[in-house]
N, CA, C and O of each residue as an XYZ file, in Angstrom:
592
protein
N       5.835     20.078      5.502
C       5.638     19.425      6.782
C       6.589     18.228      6.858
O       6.512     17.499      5.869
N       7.365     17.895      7.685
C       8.346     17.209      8.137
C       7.588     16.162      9.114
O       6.786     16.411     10.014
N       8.026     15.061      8.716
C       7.534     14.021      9.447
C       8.248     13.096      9.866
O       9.296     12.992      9.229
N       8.075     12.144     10.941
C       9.013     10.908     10.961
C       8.503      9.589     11.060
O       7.816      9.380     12.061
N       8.675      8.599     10.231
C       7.955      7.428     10.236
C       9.096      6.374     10.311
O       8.749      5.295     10.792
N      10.477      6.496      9.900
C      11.372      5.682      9.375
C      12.576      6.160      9.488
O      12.900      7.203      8.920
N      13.710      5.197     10.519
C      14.607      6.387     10.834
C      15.742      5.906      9.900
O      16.724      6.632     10.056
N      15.924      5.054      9.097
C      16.687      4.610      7.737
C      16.298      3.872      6.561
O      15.158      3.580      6.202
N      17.561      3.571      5.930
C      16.605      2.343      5.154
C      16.333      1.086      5.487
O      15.375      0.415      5.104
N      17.486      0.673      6.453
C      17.293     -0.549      6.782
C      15.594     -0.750      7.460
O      14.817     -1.669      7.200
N      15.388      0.306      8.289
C      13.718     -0.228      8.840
C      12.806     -0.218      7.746
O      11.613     -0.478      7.901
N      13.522      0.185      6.205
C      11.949      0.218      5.901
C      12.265     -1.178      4.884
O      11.321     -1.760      4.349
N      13.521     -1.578      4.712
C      13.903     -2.880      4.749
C      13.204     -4.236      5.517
O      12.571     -5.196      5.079
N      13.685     -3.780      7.035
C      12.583     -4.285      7.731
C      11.170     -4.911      7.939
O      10.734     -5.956      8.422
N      10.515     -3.496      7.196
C       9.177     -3.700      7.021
C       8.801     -4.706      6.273
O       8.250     -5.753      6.613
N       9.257     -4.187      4.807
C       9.164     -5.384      3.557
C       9.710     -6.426      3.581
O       9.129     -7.242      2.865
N      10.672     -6.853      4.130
C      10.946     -8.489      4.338
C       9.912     -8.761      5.521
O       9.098     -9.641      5.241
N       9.798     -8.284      6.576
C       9.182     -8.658      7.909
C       7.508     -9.064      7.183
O       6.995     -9.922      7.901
N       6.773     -8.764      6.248
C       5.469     -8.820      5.356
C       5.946     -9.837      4.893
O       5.501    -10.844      5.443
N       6.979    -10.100      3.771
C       7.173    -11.292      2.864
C       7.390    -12.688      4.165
O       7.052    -13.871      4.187
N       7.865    -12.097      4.790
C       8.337    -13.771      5.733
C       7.366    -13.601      6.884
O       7.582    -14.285      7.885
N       6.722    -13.092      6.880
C       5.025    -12.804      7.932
C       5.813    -12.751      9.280
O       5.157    -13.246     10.196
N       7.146    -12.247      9.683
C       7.714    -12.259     10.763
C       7.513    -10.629     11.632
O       7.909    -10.274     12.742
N       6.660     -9.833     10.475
C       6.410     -8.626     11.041
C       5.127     -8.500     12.124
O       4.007     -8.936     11.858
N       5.425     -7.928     13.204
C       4.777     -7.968     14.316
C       3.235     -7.196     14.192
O       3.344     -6.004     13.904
N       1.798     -7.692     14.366
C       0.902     -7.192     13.652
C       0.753     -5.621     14.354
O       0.398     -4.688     13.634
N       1.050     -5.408     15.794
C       0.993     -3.918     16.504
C       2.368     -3.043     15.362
O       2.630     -1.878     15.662
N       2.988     -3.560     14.372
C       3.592     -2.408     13.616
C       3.305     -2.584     12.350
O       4.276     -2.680     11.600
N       1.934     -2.676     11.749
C       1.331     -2.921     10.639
C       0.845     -1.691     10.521
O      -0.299     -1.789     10.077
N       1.166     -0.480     10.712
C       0.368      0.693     10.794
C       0.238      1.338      9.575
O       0.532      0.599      8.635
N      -0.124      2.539      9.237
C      -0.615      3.005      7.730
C       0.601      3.169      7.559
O       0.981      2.280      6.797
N       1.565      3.930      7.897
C       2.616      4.290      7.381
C       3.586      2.967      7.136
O       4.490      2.901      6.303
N       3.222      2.039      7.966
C       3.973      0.542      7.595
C       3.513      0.144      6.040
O       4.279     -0.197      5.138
N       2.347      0.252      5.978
C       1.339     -0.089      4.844
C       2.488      0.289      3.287
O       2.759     -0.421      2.319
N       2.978      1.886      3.700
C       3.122      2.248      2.453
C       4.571      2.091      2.429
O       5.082      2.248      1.320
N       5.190      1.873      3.202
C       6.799      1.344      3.025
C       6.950      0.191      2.450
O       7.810     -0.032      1.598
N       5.996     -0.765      2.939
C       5.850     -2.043      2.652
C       6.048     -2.174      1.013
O       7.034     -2.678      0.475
N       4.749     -1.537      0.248
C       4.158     -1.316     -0.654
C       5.669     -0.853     -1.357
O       6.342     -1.507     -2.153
N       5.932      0.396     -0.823
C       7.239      0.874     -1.702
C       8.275     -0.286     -1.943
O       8.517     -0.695     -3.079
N       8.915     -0.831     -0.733
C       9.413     -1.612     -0.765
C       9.483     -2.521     -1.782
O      10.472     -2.593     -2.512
N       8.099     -3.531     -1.946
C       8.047     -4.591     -2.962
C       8.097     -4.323     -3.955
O       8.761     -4.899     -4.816
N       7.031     -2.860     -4.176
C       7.456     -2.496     -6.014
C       9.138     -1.939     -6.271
O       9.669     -1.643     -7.341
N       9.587     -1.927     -5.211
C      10.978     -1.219     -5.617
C      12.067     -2.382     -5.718
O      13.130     -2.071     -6.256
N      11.876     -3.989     -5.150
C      12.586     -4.866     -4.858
C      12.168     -6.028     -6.075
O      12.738     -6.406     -7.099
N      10.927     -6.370     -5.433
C      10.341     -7.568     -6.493
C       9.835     -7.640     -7.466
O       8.625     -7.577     -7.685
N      10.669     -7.780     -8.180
C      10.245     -7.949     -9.724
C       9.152     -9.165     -9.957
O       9.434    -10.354     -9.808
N       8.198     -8.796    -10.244
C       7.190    -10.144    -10.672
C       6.339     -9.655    -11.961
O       6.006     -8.472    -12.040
N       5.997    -10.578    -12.961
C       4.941    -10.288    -13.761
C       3.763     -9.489    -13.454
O       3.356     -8.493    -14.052
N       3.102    -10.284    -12.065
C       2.088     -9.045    -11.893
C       2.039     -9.188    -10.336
O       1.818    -10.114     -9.556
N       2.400     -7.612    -10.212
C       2.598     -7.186     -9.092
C       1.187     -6.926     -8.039
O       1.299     -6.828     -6.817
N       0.089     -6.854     -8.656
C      -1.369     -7.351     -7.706
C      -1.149     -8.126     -7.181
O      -1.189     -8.223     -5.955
N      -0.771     -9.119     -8.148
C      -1.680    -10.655     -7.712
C      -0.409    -11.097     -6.079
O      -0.607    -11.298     -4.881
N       0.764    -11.067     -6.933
C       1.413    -11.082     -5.684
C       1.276    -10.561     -4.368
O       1.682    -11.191     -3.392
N       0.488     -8.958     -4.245
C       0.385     -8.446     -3.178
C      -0.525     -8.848     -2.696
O      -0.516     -8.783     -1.466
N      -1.713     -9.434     -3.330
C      -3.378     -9.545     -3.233
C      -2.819    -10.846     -2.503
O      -3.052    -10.840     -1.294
N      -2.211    -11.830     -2.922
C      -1.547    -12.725     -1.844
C      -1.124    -13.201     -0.846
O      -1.431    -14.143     -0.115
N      -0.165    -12.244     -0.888
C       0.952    -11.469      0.297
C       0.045    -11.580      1.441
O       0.019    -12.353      2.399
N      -0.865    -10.363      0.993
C      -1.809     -9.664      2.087
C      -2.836    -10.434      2.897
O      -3.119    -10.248      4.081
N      -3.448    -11.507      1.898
C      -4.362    -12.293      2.483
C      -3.342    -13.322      3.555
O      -3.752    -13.588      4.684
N      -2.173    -13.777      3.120
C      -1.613    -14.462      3.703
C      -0.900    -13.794      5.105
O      -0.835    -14.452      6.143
N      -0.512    -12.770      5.027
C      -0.103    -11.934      6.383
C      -1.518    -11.840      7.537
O      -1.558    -12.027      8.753
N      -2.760    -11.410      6.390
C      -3.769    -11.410      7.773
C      -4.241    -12.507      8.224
O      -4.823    -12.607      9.304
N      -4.001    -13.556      7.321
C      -4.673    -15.074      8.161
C      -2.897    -15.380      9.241
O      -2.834    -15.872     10.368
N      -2.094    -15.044      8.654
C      -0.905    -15.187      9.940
C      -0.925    -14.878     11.008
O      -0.483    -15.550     11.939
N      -1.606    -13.460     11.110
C      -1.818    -12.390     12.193
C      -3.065    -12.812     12.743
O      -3.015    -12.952     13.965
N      -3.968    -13.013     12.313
C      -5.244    -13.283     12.970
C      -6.266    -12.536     12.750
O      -7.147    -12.157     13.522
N      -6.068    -12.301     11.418
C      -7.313    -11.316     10.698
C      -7.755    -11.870      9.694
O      -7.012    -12.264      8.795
N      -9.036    -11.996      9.675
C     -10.118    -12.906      8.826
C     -10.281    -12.076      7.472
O     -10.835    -10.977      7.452
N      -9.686    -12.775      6.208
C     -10.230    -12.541      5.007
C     -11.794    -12.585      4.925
O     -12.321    -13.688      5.070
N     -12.633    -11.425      4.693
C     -14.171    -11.912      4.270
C     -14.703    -10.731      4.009
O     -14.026     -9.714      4.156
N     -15.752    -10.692      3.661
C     -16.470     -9.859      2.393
C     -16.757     -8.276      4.039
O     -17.875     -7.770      3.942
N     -16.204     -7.896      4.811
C     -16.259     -6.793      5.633
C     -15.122     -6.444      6.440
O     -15.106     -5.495      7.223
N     -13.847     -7.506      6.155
C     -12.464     -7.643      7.143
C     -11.242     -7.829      6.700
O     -11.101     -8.680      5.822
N     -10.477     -7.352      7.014
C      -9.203     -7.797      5.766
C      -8.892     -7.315      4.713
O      -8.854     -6.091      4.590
N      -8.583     -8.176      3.660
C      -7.855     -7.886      2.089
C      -9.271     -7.294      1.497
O     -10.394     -7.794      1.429
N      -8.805     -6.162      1.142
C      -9.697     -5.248      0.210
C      -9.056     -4.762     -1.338
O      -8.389     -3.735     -1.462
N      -9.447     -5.868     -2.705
C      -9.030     -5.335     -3.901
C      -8.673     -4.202     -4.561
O      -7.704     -3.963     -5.282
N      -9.765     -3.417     -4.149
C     -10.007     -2.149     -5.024
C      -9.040     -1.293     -4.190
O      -8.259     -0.593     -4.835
N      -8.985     -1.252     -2.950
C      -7.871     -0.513     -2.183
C      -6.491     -0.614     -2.379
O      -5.725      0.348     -2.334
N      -6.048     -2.208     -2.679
C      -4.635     -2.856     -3.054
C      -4.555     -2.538     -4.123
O      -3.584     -1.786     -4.050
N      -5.040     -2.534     -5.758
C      -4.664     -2.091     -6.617
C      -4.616     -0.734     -6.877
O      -3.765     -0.279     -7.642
N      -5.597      0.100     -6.217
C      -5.395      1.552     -6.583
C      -3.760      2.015     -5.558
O      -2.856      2.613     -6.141
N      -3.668      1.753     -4.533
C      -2.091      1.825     -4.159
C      -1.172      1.369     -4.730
O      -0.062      1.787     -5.057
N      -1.976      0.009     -4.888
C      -0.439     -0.584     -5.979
C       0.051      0.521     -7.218
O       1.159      1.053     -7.272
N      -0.792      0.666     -7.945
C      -0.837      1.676     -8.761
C      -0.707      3.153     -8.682
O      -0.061      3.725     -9.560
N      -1.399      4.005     -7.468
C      -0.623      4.628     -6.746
C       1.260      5.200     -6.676
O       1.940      6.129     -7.112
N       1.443      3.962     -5.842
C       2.305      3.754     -5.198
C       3.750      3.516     -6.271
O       4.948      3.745     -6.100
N       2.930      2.929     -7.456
C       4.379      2.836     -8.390
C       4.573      4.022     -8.865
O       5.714      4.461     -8.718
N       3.629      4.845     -9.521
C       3.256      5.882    -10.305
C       4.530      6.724     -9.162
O       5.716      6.767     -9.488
N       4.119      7.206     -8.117
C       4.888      7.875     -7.093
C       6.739      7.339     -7.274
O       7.740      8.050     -7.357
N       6.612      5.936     -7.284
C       7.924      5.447     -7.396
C       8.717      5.698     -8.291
O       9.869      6.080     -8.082
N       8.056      5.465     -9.766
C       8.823      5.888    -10.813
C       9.093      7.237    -11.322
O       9.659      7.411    -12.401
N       8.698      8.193    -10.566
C       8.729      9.564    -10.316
C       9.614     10.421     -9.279
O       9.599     11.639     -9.103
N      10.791      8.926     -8.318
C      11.640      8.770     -7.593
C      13.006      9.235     -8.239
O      12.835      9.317     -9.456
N      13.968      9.484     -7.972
C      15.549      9.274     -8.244
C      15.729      8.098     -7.398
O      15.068      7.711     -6.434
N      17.304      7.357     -8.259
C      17.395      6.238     -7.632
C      18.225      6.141     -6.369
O      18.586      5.178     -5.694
N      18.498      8.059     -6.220
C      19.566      8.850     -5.066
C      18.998      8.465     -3.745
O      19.503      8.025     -2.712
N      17.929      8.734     -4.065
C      16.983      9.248     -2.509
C      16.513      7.719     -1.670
O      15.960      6.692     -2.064
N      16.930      8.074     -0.631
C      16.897      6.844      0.437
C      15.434      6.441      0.586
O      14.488      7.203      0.785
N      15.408      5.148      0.460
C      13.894      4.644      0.679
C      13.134      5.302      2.053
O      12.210      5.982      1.609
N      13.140      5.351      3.004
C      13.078      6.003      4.331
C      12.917      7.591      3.782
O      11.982      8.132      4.371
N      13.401      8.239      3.074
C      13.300      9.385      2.556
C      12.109      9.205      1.609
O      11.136      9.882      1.940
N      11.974      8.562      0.665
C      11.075      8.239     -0.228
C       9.527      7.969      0.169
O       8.560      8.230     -0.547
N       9.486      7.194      1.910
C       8.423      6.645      1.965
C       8.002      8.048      3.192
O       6.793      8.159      3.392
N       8.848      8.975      3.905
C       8.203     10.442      4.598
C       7.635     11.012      3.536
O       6.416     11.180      3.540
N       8.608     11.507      2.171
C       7.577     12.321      1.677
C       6.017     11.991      0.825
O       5.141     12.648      0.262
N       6.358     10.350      1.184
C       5.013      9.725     -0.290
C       4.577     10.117      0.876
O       4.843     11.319      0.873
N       3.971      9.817      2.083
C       3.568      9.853      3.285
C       2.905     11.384      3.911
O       1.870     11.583      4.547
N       3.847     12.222      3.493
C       3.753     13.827      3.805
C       3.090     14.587      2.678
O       3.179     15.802      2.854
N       2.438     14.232      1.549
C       2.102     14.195      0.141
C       0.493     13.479      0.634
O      -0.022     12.899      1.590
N       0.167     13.969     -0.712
C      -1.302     13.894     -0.691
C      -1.628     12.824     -0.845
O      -2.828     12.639     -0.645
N      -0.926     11.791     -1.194
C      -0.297     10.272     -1.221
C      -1.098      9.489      0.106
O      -2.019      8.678      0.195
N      -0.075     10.315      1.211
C       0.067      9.618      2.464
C      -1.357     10.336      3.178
O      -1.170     10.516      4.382
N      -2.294     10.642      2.860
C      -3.639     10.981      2.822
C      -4.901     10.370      3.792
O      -5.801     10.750      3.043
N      -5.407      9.905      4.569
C      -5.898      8.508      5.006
C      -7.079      8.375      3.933
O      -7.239      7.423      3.169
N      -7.835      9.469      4.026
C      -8.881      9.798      3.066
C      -8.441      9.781      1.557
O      -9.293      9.444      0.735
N      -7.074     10.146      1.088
C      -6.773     10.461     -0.337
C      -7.699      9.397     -1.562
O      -7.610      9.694     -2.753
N      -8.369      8.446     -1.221
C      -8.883      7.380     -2.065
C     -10.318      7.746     -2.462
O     -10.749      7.356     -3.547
N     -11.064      8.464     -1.651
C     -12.038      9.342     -1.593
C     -12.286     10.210     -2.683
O     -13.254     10.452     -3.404
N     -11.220     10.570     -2.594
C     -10.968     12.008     -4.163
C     -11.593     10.990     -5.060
O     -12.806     11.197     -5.055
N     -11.224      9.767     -5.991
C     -11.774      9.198     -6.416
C     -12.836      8.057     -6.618
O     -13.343      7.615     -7.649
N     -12.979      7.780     -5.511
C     -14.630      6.630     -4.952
C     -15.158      7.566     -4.065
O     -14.683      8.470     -3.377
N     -16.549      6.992     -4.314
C     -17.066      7.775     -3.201
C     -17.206      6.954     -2.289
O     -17.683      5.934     -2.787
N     -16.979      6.782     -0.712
C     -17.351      5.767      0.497
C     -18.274      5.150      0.446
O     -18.131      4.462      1.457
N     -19.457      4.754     -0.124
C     -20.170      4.269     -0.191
C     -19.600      2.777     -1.357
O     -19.469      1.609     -0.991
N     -19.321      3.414     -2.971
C     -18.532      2.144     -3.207
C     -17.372      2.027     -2.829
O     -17.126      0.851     -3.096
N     -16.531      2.434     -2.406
C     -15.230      2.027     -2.509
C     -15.153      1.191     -0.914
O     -14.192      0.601     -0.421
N     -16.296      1.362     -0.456
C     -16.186      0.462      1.181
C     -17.262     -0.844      0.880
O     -17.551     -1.624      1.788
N     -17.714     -0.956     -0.244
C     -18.986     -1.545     -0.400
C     -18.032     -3.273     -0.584
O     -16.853     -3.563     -0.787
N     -19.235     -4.031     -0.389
C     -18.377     -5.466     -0.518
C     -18.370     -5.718     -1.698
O     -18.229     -6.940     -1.734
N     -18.431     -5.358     -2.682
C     -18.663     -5.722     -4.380
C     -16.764     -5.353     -4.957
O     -16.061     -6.004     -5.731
N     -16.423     -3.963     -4.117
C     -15.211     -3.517     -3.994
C     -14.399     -4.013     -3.077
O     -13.220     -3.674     -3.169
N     -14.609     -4.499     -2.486
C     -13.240     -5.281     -1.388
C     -13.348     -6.660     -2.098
O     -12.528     -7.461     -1.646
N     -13.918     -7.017     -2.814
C     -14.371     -8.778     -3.398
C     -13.545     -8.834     -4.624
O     -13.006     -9.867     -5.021
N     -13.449     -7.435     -5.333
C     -13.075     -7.144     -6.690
C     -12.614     -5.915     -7.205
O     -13.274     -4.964     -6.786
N     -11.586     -5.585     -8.071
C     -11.440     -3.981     -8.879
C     -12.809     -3.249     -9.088
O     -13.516     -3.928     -9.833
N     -13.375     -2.183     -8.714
C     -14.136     -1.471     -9.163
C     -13.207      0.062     -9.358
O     -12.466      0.730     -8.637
N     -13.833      0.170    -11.029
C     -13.629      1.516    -10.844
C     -13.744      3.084    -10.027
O     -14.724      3.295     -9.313
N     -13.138      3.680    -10.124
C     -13.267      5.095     -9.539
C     -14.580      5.517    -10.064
O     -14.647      5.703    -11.279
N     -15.769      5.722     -9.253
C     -16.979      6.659     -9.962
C     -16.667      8.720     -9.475
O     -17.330      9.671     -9.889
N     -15.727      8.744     -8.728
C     -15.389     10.388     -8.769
C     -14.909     10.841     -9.628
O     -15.517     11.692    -10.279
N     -13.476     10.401    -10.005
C     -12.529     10.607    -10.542
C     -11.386     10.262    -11.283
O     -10.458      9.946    -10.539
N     -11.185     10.220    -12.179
C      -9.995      9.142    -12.813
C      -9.076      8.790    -11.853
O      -8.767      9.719    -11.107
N      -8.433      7.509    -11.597
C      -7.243      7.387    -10.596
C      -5.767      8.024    -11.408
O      -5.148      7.779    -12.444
N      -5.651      8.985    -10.233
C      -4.027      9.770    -11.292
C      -3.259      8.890    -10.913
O      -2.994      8.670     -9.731
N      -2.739      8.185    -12.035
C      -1.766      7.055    -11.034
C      -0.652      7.084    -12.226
O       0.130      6.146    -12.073
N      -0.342      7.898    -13.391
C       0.389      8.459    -14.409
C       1.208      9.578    -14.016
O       0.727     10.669    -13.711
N       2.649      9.273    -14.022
C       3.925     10.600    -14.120
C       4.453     10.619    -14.912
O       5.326     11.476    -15.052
């Protein structure tokens, strides 16, 4: 299945600086923004630990935008690290050939780009629960495959 989310690299360039400098417009924060973003930073910024930075990032983009950090809105842990983790796993399973914009259709077109894919391993009940948006909780379904 062929999709289009990103019509080079520069937009998905775009994306990830437009998050780091909170200059990205909140009507193009969409899922598929979500995971360019994501690609983006693990593919650009090198940091010791790449959570904490995003767990950051994120809180700081939605209080920019006008979205309330709190225990039912906003920055959700257990969601940010299982993508983070996710999302590298997928990355380092990349060539360094393939155009980011290319990289982020097929994570996207892949069981990856899923809306539900997080499900396979939480069940909705914790993985939406506030104990899990507050903090890491493990997967009670399924191990997170986040190993290539």
């Amino acid at each position: 299945m062929s999709m289009y989310y990103f019509s080079s690299e520069e937009s998905v360039h775009r994306i990830g600086r437009g998050l780091m400098d909170l200059s990205l417009p909140k009507a193009e924060w969409t899922h598929a923004a979500h995971f360019a973003a994501a690609l983006w930073f693990l593919r650009f910024r090198r940091c010791a630990d790449p959570v904490a930075e995003m767990r950051q990032l994120i809180r700081t983009y939605n209080e920019a935008t006008g979205v309330p950090n709190t225990d039912t809105d906003g920055y959700h842990e257990t969601i940010t690290v299982a993508y983070v983790r996710l999302i590298a796993a997928f990355l380092a399973a990349c060539t360094d050939d393939e155009p980011l914009d290319g990289r982020v259709a097929r994570m996207l077109a892949g069981p990856l780009g899923e809306r539900r894919v997080l499900f396979r391993y939480w069940s909705e009940a914790l993985l939406m629960s506030e104990r899990a948006r507050r903090q890491w909780v493990p997967p009670d379904r399924a191990p997170l495959d986040d190993r290539r």
